[in-house]
VOPAGU-2260 file (C-alpha; in pm, 1 decimal, decimal comma):
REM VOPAGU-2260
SITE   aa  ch    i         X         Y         Z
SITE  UNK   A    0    2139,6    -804,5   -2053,9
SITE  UNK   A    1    1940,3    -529,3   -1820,4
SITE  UNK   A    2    1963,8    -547,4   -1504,3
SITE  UNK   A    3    1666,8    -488,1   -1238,3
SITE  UNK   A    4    1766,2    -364,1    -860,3
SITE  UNK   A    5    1461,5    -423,9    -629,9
SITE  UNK   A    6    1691,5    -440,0    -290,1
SITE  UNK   A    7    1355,3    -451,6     -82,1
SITE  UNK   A    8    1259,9    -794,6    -204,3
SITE  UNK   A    9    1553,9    -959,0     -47,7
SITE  UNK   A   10    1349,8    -996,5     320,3
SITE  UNK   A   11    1097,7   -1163,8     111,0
SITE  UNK   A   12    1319,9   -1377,3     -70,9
SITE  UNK   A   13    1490,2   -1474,2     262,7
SITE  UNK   A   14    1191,6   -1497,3     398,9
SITE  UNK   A   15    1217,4   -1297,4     704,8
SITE  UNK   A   16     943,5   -1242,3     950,1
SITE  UNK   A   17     900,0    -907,5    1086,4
SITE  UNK   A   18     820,7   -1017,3    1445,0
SITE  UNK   A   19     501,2   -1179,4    1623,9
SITE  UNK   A   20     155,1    -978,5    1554,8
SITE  UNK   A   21      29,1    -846,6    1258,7
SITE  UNK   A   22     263,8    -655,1    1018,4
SITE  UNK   A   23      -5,3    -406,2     979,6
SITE  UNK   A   24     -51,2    -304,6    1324,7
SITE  UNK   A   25      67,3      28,5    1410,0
SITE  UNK   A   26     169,6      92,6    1806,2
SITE  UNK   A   27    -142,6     216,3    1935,2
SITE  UNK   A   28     -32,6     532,8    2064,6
SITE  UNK   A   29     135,4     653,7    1723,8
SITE  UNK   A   30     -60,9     931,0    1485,0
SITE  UNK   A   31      71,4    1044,5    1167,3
SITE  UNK   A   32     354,8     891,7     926,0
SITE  UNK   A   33     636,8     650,7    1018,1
SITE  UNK   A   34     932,4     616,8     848,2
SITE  UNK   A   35    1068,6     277,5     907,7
SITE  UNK   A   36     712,4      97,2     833,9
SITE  UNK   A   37     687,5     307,4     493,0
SITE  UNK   A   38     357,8     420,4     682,3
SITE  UNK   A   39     226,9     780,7     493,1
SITE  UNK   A   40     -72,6     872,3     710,2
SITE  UNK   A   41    -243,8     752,6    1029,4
SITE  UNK   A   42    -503,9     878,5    1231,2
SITE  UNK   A   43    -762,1     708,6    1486,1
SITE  UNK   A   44    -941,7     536,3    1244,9
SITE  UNK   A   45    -677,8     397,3     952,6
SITE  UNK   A   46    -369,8     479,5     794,8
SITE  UNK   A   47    -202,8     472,6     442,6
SITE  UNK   A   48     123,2     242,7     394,7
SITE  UNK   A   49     317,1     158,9      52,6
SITE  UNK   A   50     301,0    -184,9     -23,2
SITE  UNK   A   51     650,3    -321,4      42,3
SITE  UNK   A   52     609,4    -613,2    -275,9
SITE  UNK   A   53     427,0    -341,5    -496,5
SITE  UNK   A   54     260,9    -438,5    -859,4
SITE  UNK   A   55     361,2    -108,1    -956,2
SITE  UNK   A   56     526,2     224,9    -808,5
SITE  UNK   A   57     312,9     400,0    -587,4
SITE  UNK   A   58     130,7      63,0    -501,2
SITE  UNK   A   59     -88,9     231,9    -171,2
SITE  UNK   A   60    -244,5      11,7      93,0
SITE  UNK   A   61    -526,8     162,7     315,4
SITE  UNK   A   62    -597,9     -39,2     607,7
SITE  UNK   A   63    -845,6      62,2     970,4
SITE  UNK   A   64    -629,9      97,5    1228,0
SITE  UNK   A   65    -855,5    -205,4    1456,9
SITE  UNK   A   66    -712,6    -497,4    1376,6
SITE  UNK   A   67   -1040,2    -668,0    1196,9
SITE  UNK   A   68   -1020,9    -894,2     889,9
SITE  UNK   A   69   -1332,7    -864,0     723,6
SITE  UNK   A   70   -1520,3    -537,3     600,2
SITE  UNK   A   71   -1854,1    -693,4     802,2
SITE  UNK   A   72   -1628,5    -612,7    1126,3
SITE  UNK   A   73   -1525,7    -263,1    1039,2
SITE  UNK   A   74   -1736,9     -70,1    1168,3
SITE  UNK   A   75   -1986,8     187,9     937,2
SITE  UNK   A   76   -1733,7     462,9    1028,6
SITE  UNK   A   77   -1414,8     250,5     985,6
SITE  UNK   A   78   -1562,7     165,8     643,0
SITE  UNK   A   79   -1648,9     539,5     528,8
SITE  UNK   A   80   -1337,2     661,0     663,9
SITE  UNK   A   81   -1124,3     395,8     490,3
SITE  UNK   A   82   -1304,6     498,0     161,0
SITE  UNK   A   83   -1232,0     866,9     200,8
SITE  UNK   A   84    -881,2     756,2     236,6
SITE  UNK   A   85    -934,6     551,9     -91,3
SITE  UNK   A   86   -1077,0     892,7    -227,7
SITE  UNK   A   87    -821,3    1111,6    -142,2
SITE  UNK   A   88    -547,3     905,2    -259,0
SITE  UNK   A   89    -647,8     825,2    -578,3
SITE  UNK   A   90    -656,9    1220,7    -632,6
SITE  UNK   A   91    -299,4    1239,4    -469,1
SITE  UNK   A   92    -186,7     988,3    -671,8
SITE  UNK   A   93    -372,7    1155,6   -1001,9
SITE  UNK   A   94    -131,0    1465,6    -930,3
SITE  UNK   A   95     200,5    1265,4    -818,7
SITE  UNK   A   96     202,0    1069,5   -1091,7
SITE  UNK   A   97     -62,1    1073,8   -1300,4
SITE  UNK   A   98    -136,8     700,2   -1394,8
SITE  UNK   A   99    -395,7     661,8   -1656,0
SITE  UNK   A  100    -603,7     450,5   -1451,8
SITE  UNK   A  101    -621,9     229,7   -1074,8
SITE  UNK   A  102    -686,2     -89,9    -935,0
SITE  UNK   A  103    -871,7    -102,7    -631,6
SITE  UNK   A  104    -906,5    -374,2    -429,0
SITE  UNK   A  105    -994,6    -554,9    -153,5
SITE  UNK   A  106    -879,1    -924,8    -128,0
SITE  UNK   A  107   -1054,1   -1072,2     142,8
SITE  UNK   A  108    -973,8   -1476,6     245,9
SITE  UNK   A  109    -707,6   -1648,1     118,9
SITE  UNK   A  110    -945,8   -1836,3    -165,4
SITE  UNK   A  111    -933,1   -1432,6    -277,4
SITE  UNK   A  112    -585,8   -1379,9    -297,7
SITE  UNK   A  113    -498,7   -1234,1      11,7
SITE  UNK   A  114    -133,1   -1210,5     128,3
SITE  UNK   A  115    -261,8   -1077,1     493,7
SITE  UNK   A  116    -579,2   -1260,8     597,9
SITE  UNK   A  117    -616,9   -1119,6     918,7
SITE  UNK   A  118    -614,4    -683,3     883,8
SITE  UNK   A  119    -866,2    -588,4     611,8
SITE  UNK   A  120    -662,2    -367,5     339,6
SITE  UNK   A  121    -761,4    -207,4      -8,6
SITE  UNK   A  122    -530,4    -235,7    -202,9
SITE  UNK   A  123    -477,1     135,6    -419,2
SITE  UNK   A  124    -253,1      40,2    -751,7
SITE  UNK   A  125    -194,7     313,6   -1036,8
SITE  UNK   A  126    -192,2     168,8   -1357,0
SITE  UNK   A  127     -27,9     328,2   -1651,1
SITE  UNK   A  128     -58,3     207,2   -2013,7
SITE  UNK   A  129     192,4     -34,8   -2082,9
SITE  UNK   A  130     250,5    -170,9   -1720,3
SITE  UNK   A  131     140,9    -505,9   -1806,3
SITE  UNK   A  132     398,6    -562,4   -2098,8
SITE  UNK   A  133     643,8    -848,3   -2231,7
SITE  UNK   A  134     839,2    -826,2   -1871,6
SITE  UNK   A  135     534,0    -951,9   -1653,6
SITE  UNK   A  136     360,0   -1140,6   -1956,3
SITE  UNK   A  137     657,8   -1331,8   -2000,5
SITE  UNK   A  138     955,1   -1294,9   -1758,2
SITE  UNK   A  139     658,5   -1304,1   -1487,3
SITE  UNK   A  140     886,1    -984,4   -1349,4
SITE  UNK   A  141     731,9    -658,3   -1265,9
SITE  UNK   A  142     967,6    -344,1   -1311,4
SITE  UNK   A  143     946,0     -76,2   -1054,7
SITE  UNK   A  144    1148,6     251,3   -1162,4
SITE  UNK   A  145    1244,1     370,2    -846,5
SITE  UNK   A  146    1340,8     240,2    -484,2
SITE  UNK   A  147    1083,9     266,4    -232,2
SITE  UNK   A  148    1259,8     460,8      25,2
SITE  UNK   A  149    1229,4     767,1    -243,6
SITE  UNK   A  150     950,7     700,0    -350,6
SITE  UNK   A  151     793,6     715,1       7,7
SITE  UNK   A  152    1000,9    1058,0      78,8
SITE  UNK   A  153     813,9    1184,5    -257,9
SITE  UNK   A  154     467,7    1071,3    -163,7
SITE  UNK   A  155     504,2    1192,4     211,7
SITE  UNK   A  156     570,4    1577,5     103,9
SITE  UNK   A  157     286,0    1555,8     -94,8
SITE  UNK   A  158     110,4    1358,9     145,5
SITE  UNK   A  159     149,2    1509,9     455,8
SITE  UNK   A  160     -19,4    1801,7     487,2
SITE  UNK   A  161    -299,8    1726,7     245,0
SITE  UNK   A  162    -420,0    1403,1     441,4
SITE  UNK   A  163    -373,4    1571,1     808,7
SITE  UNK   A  164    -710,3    1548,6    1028,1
């Protein structure tokens, strides 16, 4: 029998909340990455963060930083700035990894599939032939090959200069 280590998962299986306020929310006063929130990039306008229960490695979320829930609140340069984010990622991610394809998303409402309602995301997965084999078909278990904590000091040397404003 294989075993599959996902230590992050164990706040979500023990269900523990990470405080009042939105989990997206970044302290106002805070520009660039952040460690302890897996956050990659921030600026004024929005920020990059891994996805803490990711489909697949290198699962991306790119949020605004205004706490709005709905693209029709963004405003037009909260919407093209979170889409040059988008952009730019899915190159980054082209040359970390090199996934032979993406999801990108945006679930908006809960009737959509939306884990967080209230800060409007897109979601930025890499897909790579094969992901969606006998292990989420029929164990329902996704297998990512690598603890996020790495994975985020990977991404954020790549990262880190390349997405600076």
């Amino acid at each position: 029998m294989e075993t599959l280590w996902a230590p992050w998962r164990m706040d979500y299986i023990l269900d523990k909340n990470p405080g009042p306020g939105c989990v997206f929310c970044l302290p106002p006063d805070h520009l660039g990455p952040l460690k302890e929130r897996l956050v990659l990039h921030s600026d004024p306008q929005v920020f990059l963060i891994m996805n803490r229960f990711p489909y697949n490695n290198c699962h991306l979320l790119a949020a605004p930083r205004r706490h709005v829930a709905t693209l029709s609140e963004a405003t037009s340069g909260e919407r093209a700035a979170l889409m040059e984010l988008v952009a730019k990622t899915t190159e980054l991610l082209n040359e970390f990894c090199r996934p032979d394809g993406f999801n990108i998303g945006i679930n908006q409402g809960i009737a959509a599939g939306a884990g967080i309602v209230d800060h409007l995301h897109v979601h930025v997965t890499p897909r790579f032939g094969g992901d969606t084999n006998f292990m989420t078909v029929l164990g329902d278990t996704r297998v990512i090959p690598e603890h996020l904590e790495k994975t985020y000091l990977k991404l954020l040397e790549l990262f880190v200069d390349r997405l600076r404003t």
